[in-house]
py3Dmol code that shows the C-alpha trace and the ligand (Angstrom):
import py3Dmol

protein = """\
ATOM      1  CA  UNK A   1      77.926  52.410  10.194  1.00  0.00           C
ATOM      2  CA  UNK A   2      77.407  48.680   9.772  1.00  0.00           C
ATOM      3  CA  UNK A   3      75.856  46.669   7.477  1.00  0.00           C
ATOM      4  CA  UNK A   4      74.083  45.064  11.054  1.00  0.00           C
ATOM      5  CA  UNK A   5      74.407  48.249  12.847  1.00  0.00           C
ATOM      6  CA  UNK A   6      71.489  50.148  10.497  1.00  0.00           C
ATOM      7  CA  UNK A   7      69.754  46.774  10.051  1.00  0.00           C
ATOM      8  CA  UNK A   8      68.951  46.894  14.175  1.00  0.00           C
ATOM      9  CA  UNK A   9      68.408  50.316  14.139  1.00  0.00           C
ATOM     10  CA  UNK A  10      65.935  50.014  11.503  1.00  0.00           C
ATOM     11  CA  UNK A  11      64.134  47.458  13.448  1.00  0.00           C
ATOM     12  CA  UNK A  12      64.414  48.937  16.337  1.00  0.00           C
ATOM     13  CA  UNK A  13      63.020  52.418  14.393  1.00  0.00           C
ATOM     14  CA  UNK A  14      59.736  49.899  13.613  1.00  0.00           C
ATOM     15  CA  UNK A  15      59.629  48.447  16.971  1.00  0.00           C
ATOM     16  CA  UNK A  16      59.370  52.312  18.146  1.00  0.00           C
ATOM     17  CA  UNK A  17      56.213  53.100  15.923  1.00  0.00           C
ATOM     18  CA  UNK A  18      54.168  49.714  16.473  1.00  0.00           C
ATOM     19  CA  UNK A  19      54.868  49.925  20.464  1.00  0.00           C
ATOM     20  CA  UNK A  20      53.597  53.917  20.069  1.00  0.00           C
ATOM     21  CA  UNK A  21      50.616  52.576  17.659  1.00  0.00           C
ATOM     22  CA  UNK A  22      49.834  50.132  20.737  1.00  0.00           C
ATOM     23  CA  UNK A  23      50.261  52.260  23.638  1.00  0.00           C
ATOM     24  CA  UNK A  24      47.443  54.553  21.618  1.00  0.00           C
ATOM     25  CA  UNK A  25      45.275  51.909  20.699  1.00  0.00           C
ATOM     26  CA  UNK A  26      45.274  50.705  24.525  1.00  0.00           C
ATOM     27  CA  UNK A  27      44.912  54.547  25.896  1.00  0.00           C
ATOM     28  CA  UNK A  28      41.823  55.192  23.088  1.00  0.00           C
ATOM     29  CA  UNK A  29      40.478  51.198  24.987  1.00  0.00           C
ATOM     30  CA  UNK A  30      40.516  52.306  28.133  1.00  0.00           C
ATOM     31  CA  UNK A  31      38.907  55.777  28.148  1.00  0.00           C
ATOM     32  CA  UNK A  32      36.090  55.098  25.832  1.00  0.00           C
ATOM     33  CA  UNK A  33      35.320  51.693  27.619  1.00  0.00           C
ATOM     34  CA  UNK A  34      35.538  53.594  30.851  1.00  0.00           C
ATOM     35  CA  UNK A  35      33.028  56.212  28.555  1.00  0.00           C
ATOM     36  CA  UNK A  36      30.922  53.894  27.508  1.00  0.00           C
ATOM     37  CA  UNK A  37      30.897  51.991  30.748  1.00  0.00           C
ATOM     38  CA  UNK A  38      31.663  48.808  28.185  1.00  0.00           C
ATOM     39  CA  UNK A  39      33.416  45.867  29.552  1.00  0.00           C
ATOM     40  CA  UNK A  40      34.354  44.379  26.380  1.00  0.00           C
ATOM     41  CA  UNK A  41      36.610  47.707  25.546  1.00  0.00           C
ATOM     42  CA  UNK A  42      37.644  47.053  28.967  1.00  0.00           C
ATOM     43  CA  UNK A  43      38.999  43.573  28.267  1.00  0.00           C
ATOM     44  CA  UNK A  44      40.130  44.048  25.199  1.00  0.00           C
ATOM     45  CA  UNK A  45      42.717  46.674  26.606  1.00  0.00           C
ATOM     46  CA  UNK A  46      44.097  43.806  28.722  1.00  0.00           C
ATOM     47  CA  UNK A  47      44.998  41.937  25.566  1.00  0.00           C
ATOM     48  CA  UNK A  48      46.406  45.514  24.401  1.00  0.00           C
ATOM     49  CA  UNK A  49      48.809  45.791  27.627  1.00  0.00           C
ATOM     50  CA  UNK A  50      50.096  42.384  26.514  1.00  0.00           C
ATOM     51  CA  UNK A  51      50.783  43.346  23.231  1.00  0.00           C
ATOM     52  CA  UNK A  52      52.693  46.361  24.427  1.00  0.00           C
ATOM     53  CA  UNK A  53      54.500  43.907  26.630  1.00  0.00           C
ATOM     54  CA  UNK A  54      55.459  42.064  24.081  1.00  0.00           C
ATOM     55  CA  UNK A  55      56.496  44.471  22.063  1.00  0.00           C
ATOM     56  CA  UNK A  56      58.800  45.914  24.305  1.00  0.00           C
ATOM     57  CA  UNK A  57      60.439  42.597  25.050  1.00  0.00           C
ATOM     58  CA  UNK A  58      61.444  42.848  21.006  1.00  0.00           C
ATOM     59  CA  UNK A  59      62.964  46.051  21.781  1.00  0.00           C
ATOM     60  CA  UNK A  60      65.191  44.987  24.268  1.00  0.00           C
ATOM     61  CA  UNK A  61      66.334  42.055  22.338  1.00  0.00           C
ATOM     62  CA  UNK A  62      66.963  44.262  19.266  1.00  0.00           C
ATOM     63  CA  UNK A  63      68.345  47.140  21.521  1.00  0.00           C
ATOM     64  CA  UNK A  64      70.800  44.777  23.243  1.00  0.00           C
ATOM     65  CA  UNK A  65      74.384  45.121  21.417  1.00  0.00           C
ATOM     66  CA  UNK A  66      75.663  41.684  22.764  1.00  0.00           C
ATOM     67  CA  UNK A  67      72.610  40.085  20.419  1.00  0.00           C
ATOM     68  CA  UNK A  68      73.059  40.689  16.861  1.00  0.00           C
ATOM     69  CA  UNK A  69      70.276  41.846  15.161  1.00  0.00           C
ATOM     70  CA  UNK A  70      67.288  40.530  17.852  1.00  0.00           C
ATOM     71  CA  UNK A  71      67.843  37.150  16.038  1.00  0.00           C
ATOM     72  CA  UNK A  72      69.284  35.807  19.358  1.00  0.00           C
ATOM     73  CA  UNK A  73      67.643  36.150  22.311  1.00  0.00           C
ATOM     74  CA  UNK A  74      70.701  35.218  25.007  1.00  0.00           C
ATOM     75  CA  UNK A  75      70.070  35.853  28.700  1.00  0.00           C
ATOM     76  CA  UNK A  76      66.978  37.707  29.802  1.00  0.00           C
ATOM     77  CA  UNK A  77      68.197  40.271  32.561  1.00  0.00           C
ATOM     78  CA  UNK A  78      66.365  40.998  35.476  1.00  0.00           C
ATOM     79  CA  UNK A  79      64.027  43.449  34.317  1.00  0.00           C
ATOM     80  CA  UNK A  80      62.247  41.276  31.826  1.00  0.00           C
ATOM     81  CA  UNK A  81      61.332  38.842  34.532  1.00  0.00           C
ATOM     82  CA  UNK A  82      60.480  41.841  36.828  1.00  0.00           C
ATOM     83  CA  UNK A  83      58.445  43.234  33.969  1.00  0.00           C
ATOM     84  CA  UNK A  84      57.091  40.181  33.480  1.00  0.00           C
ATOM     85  CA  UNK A  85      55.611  39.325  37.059  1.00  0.00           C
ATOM     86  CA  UNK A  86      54.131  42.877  37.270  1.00  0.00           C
ATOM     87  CA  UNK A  87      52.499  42.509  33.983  1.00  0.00           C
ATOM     88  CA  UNK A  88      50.978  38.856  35.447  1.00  0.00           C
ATOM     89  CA  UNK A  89      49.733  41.128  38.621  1.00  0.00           C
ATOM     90  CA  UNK A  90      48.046  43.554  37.023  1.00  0.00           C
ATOM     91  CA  UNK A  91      46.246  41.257  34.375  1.00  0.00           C
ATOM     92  CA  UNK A  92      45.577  39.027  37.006  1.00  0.00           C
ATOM     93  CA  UNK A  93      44.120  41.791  39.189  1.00  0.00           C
ATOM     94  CA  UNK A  94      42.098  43.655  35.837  1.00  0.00           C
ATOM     95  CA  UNK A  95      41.185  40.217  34.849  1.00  0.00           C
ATOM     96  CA  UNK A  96      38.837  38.516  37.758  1.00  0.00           C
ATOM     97  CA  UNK A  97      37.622  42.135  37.979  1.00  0.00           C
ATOM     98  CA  UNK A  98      36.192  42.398  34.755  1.00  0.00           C
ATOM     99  CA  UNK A  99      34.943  38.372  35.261  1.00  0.00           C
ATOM    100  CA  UNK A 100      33.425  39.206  38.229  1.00  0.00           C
ATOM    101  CA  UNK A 101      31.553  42.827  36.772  1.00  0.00           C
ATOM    102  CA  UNK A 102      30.743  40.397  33.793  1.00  0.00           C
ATOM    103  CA  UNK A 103      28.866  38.264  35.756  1.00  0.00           C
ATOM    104  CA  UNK A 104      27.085  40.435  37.743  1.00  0.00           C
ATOM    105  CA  UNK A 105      26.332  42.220  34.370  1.00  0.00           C
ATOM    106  CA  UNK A 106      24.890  39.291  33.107  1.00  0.00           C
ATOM    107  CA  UNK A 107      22.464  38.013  36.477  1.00  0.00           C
ATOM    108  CA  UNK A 108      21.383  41.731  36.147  1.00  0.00           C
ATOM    109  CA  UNK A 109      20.125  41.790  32.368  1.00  0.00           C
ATOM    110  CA  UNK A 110      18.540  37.709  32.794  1.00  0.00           C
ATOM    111  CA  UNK A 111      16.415  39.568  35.378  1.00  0.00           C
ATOM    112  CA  UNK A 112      15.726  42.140  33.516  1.00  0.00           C
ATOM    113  CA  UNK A 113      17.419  44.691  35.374  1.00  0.00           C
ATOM    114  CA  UNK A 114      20.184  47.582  34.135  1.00  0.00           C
ATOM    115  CA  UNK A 115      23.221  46.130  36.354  1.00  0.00           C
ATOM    116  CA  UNK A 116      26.490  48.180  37.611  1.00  0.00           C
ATOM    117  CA  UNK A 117      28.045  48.871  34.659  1.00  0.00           C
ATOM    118  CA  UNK A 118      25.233  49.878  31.934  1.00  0.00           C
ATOM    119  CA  UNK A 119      27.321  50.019  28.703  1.00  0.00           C
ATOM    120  CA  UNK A 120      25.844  52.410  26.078  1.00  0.00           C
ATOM    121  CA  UNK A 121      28.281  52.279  23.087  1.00  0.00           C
ATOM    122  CA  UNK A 122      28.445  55.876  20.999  1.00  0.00           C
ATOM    123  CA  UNK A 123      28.896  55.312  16.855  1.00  0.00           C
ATOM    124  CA  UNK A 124      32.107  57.609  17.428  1.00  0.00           C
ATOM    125  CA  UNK A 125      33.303  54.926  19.894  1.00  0.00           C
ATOM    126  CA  UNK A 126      32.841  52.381  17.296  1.00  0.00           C
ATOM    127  CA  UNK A 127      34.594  55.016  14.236  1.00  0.00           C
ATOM    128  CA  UNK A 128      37.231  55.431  16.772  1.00  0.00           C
ATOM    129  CA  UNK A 129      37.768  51.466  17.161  1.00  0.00           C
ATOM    130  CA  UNK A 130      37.498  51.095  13.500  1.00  0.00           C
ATOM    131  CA  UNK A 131      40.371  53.575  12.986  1.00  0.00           C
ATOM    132  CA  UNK A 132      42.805  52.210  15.667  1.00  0.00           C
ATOM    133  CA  UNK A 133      42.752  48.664  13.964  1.00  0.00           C
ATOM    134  CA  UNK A 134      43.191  50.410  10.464  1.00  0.00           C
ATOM    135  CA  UNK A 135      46.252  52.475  12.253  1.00  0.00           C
ATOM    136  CA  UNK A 136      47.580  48.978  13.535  1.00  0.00           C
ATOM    137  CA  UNK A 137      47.512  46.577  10.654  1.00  0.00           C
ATOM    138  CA  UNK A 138      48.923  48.859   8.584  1.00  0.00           C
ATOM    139  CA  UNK A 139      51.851  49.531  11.151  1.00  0.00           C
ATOM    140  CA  UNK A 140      51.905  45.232  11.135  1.00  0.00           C
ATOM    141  CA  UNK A 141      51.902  45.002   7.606  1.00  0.00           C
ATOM    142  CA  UNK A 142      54.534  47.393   6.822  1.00  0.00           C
ATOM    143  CA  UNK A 143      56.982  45.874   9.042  1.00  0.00           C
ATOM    144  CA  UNK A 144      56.078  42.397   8.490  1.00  0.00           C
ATOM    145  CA  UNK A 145      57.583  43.582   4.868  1.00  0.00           C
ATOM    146  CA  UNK A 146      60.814  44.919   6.503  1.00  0.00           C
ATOM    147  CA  UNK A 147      60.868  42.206   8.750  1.00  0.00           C
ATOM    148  CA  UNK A 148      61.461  39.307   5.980  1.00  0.00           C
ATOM    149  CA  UNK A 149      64.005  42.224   4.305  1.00  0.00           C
ATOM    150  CA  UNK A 150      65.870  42.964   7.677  1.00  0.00           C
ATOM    151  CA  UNK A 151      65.901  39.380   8.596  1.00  0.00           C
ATOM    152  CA  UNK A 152      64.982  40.262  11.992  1.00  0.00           C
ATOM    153  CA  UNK A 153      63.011  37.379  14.311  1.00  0.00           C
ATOM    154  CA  UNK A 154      62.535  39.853  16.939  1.00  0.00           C
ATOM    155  CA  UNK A 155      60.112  42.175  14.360  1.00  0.00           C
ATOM    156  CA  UNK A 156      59.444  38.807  12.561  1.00  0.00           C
ATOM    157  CA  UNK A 157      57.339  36.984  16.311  1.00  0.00           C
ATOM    158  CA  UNK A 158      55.974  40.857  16.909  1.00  0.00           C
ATOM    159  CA  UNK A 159      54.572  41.226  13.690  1.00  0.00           C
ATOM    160  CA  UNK A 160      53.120  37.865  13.566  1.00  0.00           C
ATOM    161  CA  UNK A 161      51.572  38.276  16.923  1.00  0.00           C
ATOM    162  CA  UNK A 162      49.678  41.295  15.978  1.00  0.00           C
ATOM    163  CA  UNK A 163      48.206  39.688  12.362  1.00  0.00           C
ATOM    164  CA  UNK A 164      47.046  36.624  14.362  1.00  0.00           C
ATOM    165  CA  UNK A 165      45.249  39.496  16.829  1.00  0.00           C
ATOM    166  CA  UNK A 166      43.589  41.225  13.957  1.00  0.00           C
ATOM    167  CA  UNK A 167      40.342  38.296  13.839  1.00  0.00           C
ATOM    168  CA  UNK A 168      39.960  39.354  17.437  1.00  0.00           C
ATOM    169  CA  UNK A 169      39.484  43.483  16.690  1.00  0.00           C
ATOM    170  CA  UNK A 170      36.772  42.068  14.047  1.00  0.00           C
ATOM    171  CA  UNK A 171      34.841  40.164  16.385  1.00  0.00           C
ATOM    172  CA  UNK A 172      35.326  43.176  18.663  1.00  0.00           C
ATOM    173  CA  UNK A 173      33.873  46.085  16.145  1.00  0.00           C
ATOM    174  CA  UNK A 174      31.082  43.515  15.542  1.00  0.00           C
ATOM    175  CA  UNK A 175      30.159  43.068  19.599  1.00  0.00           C
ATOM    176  CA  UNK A 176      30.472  46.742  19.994  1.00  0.00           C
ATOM    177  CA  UNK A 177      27.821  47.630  16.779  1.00  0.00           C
ATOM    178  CA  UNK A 178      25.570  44.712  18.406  1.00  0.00           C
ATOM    179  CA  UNK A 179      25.533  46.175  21.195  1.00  0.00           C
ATOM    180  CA  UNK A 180      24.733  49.755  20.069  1.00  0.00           C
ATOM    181  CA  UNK A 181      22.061  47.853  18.318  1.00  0.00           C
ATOM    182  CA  UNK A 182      20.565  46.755  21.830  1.00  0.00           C
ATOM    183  CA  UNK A 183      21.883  43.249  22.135  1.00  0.00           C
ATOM    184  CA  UNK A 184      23.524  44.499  25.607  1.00  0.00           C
ATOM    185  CA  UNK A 185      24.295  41.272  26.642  1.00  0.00           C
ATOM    186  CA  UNK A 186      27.119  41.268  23.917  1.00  0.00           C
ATOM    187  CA  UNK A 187      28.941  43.227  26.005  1.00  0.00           C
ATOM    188  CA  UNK A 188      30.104  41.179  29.271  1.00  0.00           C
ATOM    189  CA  UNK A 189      30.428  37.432  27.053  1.00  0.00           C
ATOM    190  CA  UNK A 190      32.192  39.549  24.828  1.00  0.00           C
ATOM    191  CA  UNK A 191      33.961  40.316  28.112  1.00  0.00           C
ATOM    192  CA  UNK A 192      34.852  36.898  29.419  1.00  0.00           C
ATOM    193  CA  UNK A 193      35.620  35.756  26.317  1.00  0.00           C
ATOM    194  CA  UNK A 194      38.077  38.632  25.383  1.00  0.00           C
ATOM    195  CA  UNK A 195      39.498  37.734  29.296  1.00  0.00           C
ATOM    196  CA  UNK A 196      40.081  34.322  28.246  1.00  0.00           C
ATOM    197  CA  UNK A 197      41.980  35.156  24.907  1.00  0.00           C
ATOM    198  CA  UNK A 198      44.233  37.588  27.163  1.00  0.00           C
ATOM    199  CA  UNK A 199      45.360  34.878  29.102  1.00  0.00           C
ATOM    200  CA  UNK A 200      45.847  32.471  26.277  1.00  0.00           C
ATOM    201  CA  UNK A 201      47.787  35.766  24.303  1.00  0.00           C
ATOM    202  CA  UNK A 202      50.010  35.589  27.635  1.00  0.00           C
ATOM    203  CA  UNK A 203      50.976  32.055  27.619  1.00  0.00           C
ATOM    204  CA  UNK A 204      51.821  32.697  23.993  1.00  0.00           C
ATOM    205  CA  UNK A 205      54.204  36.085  24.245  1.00  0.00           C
ATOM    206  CA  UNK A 206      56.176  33.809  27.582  1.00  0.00           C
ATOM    207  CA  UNK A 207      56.494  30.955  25.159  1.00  0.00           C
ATOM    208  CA  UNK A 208      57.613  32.714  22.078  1.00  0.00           C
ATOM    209  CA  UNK A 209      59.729  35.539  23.695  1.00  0.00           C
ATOM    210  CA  UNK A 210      61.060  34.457  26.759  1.00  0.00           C
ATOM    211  CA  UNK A 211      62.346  30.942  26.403  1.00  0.00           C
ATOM    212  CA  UNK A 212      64.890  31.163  28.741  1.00  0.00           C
ATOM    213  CA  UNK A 213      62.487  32.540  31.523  1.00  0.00           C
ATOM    214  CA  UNK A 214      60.941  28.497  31.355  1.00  0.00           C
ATOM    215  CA  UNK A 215      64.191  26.434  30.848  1.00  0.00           C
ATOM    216  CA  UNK A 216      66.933  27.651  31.918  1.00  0.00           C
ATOM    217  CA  UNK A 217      68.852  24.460  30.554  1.00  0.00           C
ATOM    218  CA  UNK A 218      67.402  22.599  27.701  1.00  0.00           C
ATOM    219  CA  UNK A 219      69.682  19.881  27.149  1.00  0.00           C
ATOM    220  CA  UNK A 220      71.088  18.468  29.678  1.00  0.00           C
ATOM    221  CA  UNK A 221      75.213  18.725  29.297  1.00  0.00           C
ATOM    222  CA  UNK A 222      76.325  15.565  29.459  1.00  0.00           C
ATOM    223  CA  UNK A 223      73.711  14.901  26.756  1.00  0.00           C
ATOM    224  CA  UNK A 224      75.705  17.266  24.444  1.00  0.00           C
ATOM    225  CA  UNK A 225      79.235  16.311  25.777  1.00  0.00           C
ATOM    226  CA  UNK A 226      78.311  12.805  24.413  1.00  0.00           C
ATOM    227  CA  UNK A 227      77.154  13.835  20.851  1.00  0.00           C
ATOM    228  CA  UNK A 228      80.273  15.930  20.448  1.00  0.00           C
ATOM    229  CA  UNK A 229      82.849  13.758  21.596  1.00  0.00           C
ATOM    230  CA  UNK A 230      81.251  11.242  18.939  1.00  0.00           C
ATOM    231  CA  UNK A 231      82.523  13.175  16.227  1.00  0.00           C
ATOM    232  CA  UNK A 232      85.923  12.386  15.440  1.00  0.00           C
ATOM    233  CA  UNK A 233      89.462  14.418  16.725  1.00  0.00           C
ATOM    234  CA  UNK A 234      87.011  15.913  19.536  1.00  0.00           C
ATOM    235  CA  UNK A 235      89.060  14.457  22.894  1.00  0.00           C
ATOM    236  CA  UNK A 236      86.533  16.710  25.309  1.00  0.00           C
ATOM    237  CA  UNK A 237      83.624  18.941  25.449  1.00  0.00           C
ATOM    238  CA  UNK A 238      82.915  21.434  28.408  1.00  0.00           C
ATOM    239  CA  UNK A 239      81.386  24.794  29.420  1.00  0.00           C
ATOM    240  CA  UNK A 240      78.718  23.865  28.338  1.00  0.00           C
ATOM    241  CA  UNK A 241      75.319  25.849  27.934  1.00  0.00           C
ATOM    242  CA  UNK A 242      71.831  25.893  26.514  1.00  0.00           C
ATOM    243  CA  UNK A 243      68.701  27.682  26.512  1.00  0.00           C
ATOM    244  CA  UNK A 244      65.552  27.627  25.022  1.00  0.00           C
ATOM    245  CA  UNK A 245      63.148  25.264  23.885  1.00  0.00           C
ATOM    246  CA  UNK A 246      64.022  22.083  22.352  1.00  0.00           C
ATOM    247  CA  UNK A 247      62.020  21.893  19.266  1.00  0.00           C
ATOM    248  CA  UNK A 248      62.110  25.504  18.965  1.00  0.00           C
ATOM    249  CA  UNK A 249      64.979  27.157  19.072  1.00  0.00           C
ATOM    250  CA  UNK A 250      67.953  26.278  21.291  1.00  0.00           C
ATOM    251  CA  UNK A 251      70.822  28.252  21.914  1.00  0.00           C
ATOM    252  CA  UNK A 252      74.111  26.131  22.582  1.00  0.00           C
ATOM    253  CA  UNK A 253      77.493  27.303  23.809  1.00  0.00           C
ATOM    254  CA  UNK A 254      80.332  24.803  24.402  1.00  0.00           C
ATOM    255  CA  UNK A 255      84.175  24.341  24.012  1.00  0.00           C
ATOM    256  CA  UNK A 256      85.492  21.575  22.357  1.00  0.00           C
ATOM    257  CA  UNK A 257      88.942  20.474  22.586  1.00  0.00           C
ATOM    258  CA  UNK A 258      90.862  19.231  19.929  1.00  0.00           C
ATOM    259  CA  UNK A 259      93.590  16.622  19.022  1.00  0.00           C
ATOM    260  CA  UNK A 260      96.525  18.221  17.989  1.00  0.00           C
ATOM    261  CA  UNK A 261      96.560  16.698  14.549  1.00  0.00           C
ATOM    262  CA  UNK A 262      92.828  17.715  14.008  1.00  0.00           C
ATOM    263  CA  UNK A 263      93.634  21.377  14.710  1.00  0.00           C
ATOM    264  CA  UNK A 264      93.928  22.445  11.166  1.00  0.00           C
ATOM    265  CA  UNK A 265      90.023  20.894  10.533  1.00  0.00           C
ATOM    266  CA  UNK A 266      88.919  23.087  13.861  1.00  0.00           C
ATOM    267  CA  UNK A 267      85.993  24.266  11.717  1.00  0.00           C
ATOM    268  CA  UNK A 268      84.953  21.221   9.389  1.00  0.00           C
ATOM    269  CA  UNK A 269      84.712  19.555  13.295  1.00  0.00           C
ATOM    270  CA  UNK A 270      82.620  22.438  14.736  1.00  0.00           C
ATOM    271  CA  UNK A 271      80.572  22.313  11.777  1.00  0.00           C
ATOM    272  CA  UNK A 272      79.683  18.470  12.667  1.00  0.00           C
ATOM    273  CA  UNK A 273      79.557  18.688  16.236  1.00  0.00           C
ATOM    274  CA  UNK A 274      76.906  21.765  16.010  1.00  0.00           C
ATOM    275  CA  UNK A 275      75.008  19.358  12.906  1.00  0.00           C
ATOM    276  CA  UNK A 276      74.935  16.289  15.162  1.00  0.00           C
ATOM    277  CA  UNK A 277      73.500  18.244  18.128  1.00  0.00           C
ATOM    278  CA  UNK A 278      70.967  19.586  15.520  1.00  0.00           C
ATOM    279  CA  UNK A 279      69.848  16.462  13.905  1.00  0.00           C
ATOM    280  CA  UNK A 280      68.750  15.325  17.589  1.00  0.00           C
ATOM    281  CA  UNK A 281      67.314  18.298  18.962  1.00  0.00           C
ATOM    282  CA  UNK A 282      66.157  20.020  16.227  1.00  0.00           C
ATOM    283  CA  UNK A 283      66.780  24.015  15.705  1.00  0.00           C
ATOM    284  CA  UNK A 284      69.548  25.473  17.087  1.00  0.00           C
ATOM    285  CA  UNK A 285      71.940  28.210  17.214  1.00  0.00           C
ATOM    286  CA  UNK A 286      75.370  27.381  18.646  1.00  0.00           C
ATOM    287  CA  UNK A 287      78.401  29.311  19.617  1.00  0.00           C
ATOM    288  CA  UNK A 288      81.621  26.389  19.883  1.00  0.00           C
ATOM    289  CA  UNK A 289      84.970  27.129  20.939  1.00  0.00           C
ATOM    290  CA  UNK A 290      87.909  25.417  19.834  1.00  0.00           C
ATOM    291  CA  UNK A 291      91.188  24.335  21.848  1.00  0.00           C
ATOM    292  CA  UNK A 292      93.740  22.259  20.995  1.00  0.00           C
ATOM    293  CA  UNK A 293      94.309  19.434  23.403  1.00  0.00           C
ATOM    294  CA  UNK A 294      97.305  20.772  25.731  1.00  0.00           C
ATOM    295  CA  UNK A 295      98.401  16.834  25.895  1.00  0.00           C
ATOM    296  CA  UNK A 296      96.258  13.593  23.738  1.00  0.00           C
ATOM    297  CA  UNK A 297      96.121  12.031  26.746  1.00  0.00           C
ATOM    298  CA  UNK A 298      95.242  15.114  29.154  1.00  0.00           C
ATOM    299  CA  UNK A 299      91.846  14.051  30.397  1.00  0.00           C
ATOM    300  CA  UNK A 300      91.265  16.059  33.872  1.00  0.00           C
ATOM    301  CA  UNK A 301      88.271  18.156  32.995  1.00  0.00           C
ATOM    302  CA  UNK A 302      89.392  20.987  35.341  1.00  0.00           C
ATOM    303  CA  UNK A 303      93.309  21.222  33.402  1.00  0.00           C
ATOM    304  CA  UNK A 304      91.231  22.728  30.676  1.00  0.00           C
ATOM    305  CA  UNK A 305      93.227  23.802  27.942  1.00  0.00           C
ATOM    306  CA  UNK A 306      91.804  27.741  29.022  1.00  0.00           C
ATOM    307  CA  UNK A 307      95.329  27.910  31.581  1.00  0.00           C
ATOM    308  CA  UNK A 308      97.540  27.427  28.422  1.00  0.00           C
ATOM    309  CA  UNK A 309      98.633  31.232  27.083  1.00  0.00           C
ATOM    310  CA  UNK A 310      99.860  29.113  23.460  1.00  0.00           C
ATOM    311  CA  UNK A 311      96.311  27.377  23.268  1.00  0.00           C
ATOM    312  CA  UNK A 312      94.769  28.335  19.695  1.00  0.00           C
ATOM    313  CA  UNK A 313      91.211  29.494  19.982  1.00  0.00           C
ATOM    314  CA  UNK A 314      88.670  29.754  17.087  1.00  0.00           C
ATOM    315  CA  UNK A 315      85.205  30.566  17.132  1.00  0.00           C
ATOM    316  CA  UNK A 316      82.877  29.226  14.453  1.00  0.00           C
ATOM    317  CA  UNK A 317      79.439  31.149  14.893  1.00  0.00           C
ATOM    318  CA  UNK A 318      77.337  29.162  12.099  1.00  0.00           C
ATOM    319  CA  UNK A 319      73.678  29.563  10.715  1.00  0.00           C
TER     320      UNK A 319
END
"""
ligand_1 = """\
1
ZN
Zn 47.889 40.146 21.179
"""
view = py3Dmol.view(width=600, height=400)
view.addModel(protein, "pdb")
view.setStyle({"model": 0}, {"cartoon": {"style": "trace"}})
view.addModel(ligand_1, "xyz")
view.setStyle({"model": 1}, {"stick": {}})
view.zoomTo()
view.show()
């Protein structure tokens, strides 16, 4: 097997465990806040679906042959963005339900009353809770360790996501023992608030992971054709295609062609070309083609070089 081969199936192995890890911690959320009639649990498994979410979007990059290693992220199929609008649904759906039960929660206990959903919060339920985000930052921590040795972004944004959650199961374990202390009210601000973070979490897994879904062109072609045909023995510069985020990552793929007396530099020029698009947009990954010019003075955009069987081609995949 492959150097790359094992390192994606070793990522892909972690990817496996830490989706598992969530899928329990958001099964062990939902029973015992249906239990404990708690709304905070309740919540706090909607931020749990999203982190399954987005841990299955890693998967598919990493699974994905045509995108070495999960460091490139090319194309989202149809499924993601299915996935994706169901996901919206149902936190939409769980979310102004619990808002709404939060609030009704809340008139109830000002007036003294016991309300619809009368949490009562067991010390196993908290032990339980206590063990689940011991289960999950170790899973994080161990592959945010084989993440930096794997070099895999993919594992890299999943682990990440799940350290900068771990503040948020604190704050959680310390509602739920405040509220088996008798400060019941914890419960549905602990609620809104955990409703509120979910949405935020949301906005943040779309951003990070699924670039493409929000621009499908980031640069605007003729943008690029310019830069490129700055650089010197580059005659034209078509097919051209981006995604991503400028400023984030950007993910170029164009064909250049080529005077015939710069053919032999094919690479030095690809390396500049992909540089100068770089230096004004910031980080990107690009894929460039190289043609020779069929004539120096050929300029017809459709007469692309791509009709001529004797047309030398040479990829340079950099970074
Ligand atoms: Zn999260």
């Amino acid at each position: 097997m492959t150097e790359g081969g094992r390192q994606r199936r070793a990522s892909y192995r972690l990817l496996i465990a830490t989706l598992w890890t969530t899928l329990l911690v958001l099964a062990v959320e939902v029973v015992s806040g249906w239990a404990s009639y708690s709304l905070s649990l309740l919540a706090a498994s909607l931020h749990t679906l999203i982190d399954s979410f987005s841990t299955v979007l890693s998967l598919v990059a990493v699974s994905s042959p045509q995108r070495t290693l999960g460091r490139e992220i090319w194309g989202h199929g149809r499924a993601e963005v299915v996935g994706t609008l169901i996901l919206i649904a149902s936190l939409g759906f769980g979310g102004v339900s619990l808002l709404l039960l939060a609030v009704q929660q809340m008139e109830a206990s000002v007036q003294g009353e016991v309300g619809p959903f009368p949490v009562d919060i067991e010390l196993q339920v908290i032990q339980l809770i206590l063990a689940m985000v011991i289960i999950t930052l170790t899973v994080a921590l161990f592959s945010g360790y084989q993440a930096r040795r794997l070099l895999s972004l993919a594992l890299q944004l999943n682990t990440r996501h799940i350290l900068q959650d771990a503040w948020l199961s604190f704050a959680l374990l310390g509602g739920l023992w405040g509220i088996r202390r008798g400060y019941h009210w914890l419960d549905p601000i602990l609620a809104i608030a955990l409703v509120i973070l979910a949405v935020r979490s949301l906005v943040r897994v779309l951003n990070a992971q699924l670039p493409m879904l929000l621009k499908p062109t980031a640069i605007a072609p003729e943008a690029i054709a310019e830069i490129a045909c700055q650089v010197e023995g580059v005659t034209r510069c078509t097919r051209i295609l981006s995604r991503g985020m400028v400023g984030r990552q950007v993910w170029i793929e164009l064909h250049l062609a080529l005077h015939p007396d710069f053919m032999d530099q094919a690479r030095q020029i690809g390396e500049k070309v992909e540089g100068a698009i770089r230096e004004r947009y910031g980080p990107i990954r690009a894929r460039i083609w190289v043609e020779e010019t069929h004539s120096p003075y050929l300029q017809s955009p459709d007469s692309s070089a791509s009709e001529n069987p004797q047309k030398r081609r040479q990829e340079t995949d950099l970074n």
